[in-house]
N, C-alpha and C positions, 0 to 999 in steps of 0.2 A: 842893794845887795843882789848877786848874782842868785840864778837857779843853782840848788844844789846839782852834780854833776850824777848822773843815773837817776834821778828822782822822779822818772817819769817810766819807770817799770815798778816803782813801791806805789805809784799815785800821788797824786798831790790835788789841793783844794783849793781854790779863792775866797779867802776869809774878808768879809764883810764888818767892821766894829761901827755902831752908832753909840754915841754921848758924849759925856765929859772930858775933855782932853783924848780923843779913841787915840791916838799916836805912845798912848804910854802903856793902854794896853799892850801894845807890841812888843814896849819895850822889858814890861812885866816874863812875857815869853823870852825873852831873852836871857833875862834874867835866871829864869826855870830853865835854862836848857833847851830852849824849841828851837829848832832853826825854824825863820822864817823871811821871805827875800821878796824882792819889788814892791815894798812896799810906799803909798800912794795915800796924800789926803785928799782927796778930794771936795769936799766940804768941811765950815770948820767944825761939824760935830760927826765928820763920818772920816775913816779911814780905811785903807786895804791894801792886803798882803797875800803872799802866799805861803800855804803850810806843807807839811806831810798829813798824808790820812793817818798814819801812828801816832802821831800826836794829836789828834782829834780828839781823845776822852781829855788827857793831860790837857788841853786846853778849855773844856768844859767844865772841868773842876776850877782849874783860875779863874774862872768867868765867876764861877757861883761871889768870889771874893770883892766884883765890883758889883755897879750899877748899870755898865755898859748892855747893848744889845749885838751877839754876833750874828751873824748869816753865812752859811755858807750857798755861794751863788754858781760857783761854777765846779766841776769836776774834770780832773785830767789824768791820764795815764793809762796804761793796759790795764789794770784791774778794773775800773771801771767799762772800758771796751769790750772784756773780755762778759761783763755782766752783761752789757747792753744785748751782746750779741746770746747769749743765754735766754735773753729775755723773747728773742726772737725762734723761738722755739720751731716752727714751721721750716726756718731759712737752715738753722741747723740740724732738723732732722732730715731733712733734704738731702744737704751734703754729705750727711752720713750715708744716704740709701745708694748715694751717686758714687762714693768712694767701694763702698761693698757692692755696687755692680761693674764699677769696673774692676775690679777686683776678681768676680766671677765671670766677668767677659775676658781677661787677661787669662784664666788656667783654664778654660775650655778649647778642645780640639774642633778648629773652624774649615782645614783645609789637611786633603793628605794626598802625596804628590807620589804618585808612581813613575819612574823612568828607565829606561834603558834594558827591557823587554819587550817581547810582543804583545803584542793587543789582548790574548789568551791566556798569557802568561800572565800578564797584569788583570785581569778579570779575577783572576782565582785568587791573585794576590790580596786585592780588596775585597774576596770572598772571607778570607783564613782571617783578615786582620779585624774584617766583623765580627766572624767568631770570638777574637784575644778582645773585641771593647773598642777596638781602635776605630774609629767613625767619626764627621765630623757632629761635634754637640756633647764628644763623650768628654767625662773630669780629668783631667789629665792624671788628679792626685792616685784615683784609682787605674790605673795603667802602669801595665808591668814596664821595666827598664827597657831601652832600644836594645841592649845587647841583649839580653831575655828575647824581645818582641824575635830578633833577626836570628837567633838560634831556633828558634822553634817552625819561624818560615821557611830554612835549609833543610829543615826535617820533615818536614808536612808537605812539601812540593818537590817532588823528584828532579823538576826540569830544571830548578834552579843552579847553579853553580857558585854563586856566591851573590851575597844583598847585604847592603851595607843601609840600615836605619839610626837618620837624624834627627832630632827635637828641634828645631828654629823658631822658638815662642810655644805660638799657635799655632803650627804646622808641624806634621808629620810627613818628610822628606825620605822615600825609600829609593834608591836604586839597585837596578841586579843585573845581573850578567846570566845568560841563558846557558846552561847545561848541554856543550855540543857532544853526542853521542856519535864518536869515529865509527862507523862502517868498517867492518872486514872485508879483507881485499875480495874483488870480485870473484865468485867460482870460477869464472872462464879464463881466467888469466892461470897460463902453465904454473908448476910448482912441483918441486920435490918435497916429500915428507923425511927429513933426517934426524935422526938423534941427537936429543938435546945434554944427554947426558952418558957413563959408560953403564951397561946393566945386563942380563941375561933372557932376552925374548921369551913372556909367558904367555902372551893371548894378540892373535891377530885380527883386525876387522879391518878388512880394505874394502872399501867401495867403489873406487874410479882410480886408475893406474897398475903397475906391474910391480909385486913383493919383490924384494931385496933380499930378505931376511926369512927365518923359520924359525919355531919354536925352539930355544934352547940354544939360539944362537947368541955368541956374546957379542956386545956391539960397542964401541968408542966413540965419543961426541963428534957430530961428524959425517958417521955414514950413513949413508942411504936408505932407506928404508921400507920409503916403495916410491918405485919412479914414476916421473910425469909423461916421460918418454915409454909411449906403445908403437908395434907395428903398424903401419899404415895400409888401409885398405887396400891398396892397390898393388899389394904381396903377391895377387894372382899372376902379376903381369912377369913375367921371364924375363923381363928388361933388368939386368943387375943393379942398373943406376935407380932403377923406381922399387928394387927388391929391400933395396937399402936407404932408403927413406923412412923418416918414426914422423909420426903425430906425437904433439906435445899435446897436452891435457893438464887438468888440474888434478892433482892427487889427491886424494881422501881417504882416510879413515884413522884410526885407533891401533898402537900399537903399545901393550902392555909390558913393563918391564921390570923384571926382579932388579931391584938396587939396593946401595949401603951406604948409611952415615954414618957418621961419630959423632957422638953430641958431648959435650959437657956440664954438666948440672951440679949448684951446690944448692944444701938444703940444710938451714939449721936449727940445732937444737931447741934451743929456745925460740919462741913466734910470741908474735903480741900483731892483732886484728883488730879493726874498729867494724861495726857494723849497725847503721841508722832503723832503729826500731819502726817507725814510721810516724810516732805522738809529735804531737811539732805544736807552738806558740806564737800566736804574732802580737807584737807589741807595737803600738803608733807613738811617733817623737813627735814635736814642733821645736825646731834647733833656731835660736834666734840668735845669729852670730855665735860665739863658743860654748852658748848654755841652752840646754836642750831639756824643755819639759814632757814631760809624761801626757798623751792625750788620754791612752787605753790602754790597757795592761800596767798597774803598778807592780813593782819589787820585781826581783831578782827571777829568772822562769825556776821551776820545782823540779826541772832534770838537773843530775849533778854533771853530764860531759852531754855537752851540746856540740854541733856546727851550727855556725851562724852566717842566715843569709841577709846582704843587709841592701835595703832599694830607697836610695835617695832622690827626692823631687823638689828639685828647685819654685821657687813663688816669683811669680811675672807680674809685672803691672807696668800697662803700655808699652810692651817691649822691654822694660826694666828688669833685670835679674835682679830681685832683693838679696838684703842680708838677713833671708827667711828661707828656709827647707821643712819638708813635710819629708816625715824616716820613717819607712818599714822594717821593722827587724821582727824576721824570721827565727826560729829558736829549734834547731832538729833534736831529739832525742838520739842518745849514742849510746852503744856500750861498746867496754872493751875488754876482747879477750886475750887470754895468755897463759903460757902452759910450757911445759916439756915435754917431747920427743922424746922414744926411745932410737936408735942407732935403724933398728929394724923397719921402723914406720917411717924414717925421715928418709929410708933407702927405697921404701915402695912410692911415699910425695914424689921423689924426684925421678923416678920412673916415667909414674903419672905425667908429672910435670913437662918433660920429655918429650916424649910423646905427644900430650899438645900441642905443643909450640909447633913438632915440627908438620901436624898433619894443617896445623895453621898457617904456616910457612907455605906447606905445597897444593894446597887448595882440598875441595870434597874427593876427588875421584881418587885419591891417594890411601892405601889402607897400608897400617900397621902389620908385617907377619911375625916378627919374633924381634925380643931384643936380649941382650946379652950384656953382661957387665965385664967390662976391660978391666975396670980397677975402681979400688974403692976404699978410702981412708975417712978416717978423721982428724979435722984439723981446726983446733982453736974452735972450739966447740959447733965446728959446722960438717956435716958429714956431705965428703966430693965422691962425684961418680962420673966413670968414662965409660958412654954407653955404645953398646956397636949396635944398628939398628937396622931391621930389615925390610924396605918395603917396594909395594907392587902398584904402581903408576904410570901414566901416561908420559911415553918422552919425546912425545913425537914433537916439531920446532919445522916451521915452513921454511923453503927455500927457493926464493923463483928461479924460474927457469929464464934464460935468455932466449925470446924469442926470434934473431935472428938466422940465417943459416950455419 
């Protein structure tokens, strides 16, 4: 008889029969239901076969019913390997301590590569990223996101211009591009100061060149304002040709002007706000393919309107991305509010509102003088307003001069 086919993942046995006829013991098993296969007399009081280990008691009980003597001599199959190797207690905790260190030599940070900076720039770089944790030896698990790490680096280092941070295992890969700060054009290089806009001259400060313009004059984008072109020293000389000669110069200063917009602004009745109280939650996952247990933090967070931030970290082993992640989720507290406007208060918002924008629009040195309302409806519950708006700014806009004849 053949091996049973898989019977050596259930195990199986070499069954040994000594006495009387042992050949019908076999056949007794047979008779019961036992499979048993290659079986061998070898003497005439001795025979052998092979069994399953499941039928080992069921075999022991038919024994009790003769005189025969069995033995089992040999043993085969995983379960029994799988013992052996159990037994070897030393060899298997071994490879346990070898699998869990390379495990923690795969998510520690061993190398972190700065590029495409200068030597100063990157000094500081690996200054900040000590700060955030980032070094080599640190856990990776505890490490904020690269797009986290790289926002926080554009904000903490001025000269940066843009850094792009990569994860590649065991290395931390940053490059940046350095912040080039354009220079304003040379003071020595000629220029007219002209208007950048139309408005009515309120304040003058020239420093270097000849005024265009006076107080209360109105002016169109455009003109002049103070020239680059002065008299040339050499005025004294009687010579018509040398009388009429300018020095070109660079012009400078400040010239203040009354101007006017028109803005548009709507502002409605009904508003609804969110705004993050500051109580926040972190909960730790372990996501093993699509199911993801609880490390710390059980159940649902105890705020009823959260945002949630959430930092996923992949599990490495020898360069392997597992089908294993470690998940931080963040839990902010929120509330939200919501209300109605009277007609009254949602026409002083949008004033307000106005008015911001536009002194954000035209930078600090821009001041608000008066504003005035064109018009003003309601419409579909939102109240519109057309504002005329007065103010007192800087218009002054460079112009070189051609330094030829």
């Amino acid at each position: 008889m053949k091996p049973i086919q898989g019977v050596y993942f259930q195990g199986y046995v070499k069954l040994t029969v000594k006495g009387n006829n042992p050949e019908l013991f076999f056949q007794k098993c047979i008779d019961h239901r036992i499979v048993v296969w290659n079986v061998k007399k070898t003497a005439d009081d001795v025979c052998e076969g092979y069994v399953k280990v499941s039928d080992i008691r069921a075999i022991r009980k038919l024994n009790r019913q003769t005189k025969n003597k069995i033995y089992f001599t040999e043993k085969k199959g995983y379960p029994f390997l799988f013992h052996r190797f159990l037994r070897q207690r030393p060899l298997w905790i071994g490879l346990i301590l070898a699998i869990l260190l390379f495990f923690v030599l795969s998510n520690i940070v061993w190398n972190v590569e700065v590029t495409g900076v200068p030597k100063e720039i990157e000094a500081k770089i690996e200054k900040q990223l000590r700060v955030y944790g980032v070094h080599p030896g640190a856990w990776i698990f505890g490490l904020e996101s690269p797009n986290t790490i790289q926002q926080r680096l554009i904000s903490d280092i001025p000269e940066l211009l843009w850094v792009g941070v990569e994860q590649k295992g065991t290395t931390y890969h940053l490059e940046g591009i350095e912040k080039i700060v354009v220079k304003e054009a040379e003071a020595h290089k000629p220029r007219n100061l002209i208007a950048s806009k139309k408005g009515v001259i309120k304040k003058l400060y020239v420093e270097k060149g000849v005024p265009m313009v006076k107080v209360n004059d109105y002016v169109e984008p455009g003109d002049i304002l103070v020239s680059g072109e002065i008299e040339s020293a050499g005025e004294e000389n009687k010579d018509k040709k040398d009388k009429n000669k300018k020095e070109k110069v660079a012009a400078e200063g400040e010239i203040y002007a009354t101007t006017w917009y028109e803005v548009n602004v709507t502002v409605p009745l009904k508003y609804k706000y969110e705004k993050v109280t500051g109580n926040k939650e972190t909960k730790y996952f372990l996501q093993i393919g699509e199911v993801e247990i609880p490390i710390w933090g059980f159940g649902k967070p105890s705020f009823q309107k959260t945002d949630t931030e959430i930092h996923e970290q992949a599990v490495h082993f020898f360069g392997w991305k597992l089908p294993i992640q470690w998940n931080k989720r963040t839990y902010y507290e929120k509330e939200i509010f919501q209300g109605v406007r009277t007609e009254a208060e949602a026409k002083e918002i949008g004033k307000k509102q106005a008015k911001a924008d536009l002194l954000l629009q035209l930078g600090p040195d821009a001041k608000i003088l008066s504003e005035n309302v064109l018009q003003e409806r309601l419409d579909d519950g939102k109240v519109k307003l057309n504002l005329y708006i007065t103010v007192e700014e800087n218009i002054v806009r460079i112009q070189p001069l051609n330094q030829g004849d």
